[in-house]
C-alpha positions in Angstrom: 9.4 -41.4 -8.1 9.8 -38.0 -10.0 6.8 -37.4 -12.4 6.8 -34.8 -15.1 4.9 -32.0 -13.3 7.6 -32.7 -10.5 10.1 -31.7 -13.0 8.4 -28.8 -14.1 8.3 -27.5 -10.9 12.0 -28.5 -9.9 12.3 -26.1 -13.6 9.8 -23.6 -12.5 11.8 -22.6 -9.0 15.0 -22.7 -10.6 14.2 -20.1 -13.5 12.7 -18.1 -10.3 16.0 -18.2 -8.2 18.6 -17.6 -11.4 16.2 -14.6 -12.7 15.4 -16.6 -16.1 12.2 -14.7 -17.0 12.2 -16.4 -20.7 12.4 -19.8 -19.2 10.0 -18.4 -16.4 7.6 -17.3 -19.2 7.8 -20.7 -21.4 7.2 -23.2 -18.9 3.8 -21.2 -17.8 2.7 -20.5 -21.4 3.3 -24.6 -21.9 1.6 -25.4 -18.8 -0.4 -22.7 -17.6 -1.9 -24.8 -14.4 1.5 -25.4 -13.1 1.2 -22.8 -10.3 -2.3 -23.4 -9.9 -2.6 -26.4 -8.6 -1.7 -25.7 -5.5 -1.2 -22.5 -3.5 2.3 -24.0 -2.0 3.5 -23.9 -5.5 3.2 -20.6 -6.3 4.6 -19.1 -3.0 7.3 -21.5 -3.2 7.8 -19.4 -6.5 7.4 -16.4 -5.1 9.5 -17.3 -2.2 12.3 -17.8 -4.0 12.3 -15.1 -6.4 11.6 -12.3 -3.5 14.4 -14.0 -1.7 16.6 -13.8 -4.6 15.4 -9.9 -5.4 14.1 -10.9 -8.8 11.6 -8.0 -9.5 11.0 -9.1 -12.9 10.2 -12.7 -11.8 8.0 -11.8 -8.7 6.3 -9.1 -11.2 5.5 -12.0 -13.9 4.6 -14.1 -11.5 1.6 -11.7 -9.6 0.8 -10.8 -12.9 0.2 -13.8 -14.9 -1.6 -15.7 -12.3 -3.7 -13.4 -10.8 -2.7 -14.6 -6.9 -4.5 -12.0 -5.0 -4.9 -13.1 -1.6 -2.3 -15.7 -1.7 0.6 -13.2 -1.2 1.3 -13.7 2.5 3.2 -12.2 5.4 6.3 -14.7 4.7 6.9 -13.1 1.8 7.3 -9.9 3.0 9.6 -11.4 5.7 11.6 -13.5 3.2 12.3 -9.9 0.8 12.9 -8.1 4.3 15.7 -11.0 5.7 17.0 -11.0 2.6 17.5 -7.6 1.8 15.4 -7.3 -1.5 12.1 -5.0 0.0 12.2 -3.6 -3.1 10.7 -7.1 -5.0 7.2 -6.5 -2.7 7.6 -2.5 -2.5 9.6 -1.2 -5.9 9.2 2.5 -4.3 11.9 1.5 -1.9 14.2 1.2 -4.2 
């Protein structure tokens, strides 16, 4: 059974992956815990904007939720095997 936070999620990754940073920004202003609940949440965000190469998405989303120390070594692998370094590392560009 699909909840309503499930939904929000489902909404959450796909404004990450299609670069929606107005969607991004509205559901997390409506429900600011929606990341927060859990840490596989957020990198699944994160995930899928790095893999994307969504700089403005990864940006929002280190920035708004203040996830220091949850960025992890994936991440840097996903942006790497996908080609998009420069989501992690903008000097690269």
């Amino acid at each position: 059974m699909c909840t309503s936070t499930d939904k929000l999620r489902e909404e959450l990754i796909e404004a990450c992956s299609t670069g929606q940073l107005a969607r991004l920004q509205s559901l997390l202003n409506d429900n600011p815990g929606l990341t927060k609940q859990n840490e596989h949440h957020l990198n699944s965000a994160l995930e899928v904007a790095c893999s994307k190469g969504h700089l403005n998405i990864v940006t929002h989303l280190v920035e708004c939720t203040n996830c220091d120390g949850i960025i992890d070594q994936s991440l840097l692998h996903i942006a790497v095997d996908s080609g998009n370094i420069e989501v992690l590392y903008p000097s690269f560009n």
